[in-house]
C-alpha positions as CSV (number, residue, x, y, z in Angstrom):
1,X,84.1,157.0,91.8
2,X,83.5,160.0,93.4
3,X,82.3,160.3,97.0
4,X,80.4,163.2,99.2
5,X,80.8,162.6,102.5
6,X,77.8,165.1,103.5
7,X,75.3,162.3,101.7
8,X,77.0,158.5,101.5
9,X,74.4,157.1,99.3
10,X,74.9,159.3,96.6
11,X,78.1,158.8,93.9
12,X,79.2,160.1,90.7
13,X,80.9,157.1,88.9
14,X,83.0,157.7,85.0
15,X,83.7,154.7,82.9
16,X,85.5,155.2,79.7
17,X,89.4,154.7,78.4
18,X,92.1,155.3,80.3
19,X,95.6,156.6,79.1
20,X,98.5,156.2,81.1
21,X,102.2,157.9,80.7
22,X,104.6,159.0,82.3
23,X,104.6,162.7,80.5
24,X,104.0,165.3,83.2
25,X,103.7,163.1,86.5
26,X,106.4,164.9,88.7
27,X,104.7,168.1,87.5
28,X,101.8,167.0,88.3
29,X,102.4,165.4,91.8
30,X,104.3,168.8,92.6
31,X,101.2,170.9,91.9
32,X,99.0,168.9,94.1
33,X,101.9,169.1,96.8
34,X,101.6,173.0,96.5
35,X,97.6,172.4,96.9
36,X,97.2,170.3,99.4
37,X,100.9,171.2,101.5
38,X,101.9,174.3,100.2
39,X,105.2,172.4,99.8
40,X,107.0,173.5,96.6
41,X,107.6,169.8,95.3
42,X,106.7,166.2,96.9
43,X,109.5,165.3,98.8
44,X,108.1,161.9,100.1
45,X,109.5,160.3,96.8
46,X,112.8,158.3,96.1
47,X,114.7,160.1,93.6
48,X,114.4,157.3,91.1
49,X,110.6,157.2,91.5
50,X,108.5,157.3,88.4
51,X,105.1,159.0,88.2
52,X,102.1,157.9,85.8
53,X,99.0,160.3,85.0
54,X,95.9,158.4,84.4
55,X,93.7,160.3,81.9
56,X,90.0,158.8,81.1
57,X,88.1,160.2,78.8
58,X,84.7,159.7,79.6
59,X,82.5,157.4,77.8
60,X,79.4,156.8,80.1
61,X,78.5,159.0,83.7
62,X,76.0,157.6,86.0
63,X,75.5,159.8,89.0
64,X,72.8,158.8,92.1
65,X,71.9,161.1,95.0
C-alpha cells in the first residue's frame, strides 16, 4: 500500500503474486543507497547478510482519493 502524506484518506493498494529471490538484492539495496544517501553501497549490512527482492505482479489495483 501506497501512502500520500499531502491527502491521508487516499491509498493506492496492489494485490497479486509475489516472487521472492535472492538474484540482484545487494544490487539492488546499493542503488537505493546511492538514491537516498549518495553512498556508493549499503554499508549498514553484516557481511554475511542476504538480500531478497520482492516482485508482484499485479493482479487487481484499487486506488481511493
Amino acid at each position: 500500500m501506497f501512502l500520500d502524506q499531502r491527502d491521508p484518506y487516499g491509498y493506492v493498494e496492489v494485490r497479486g503474486r509475489a516472487g521472492l529471490s535472492e538474484e540482484g538484492g545487494r544490487e539492488l539495496i546499493d542503488a537505493l543507497a546511492v538514491k537516498y544517501t549518495g553512498d556508493e553501497t549499503y554499508r549498514w549490512d553484516a557481511p554475511e547478510a542476504v538480500r531478497i527482492v520482492i516482485r508482484v505482479t499485479a493482479e487487481r489495483v484499487f486506488t481511493t482519493g
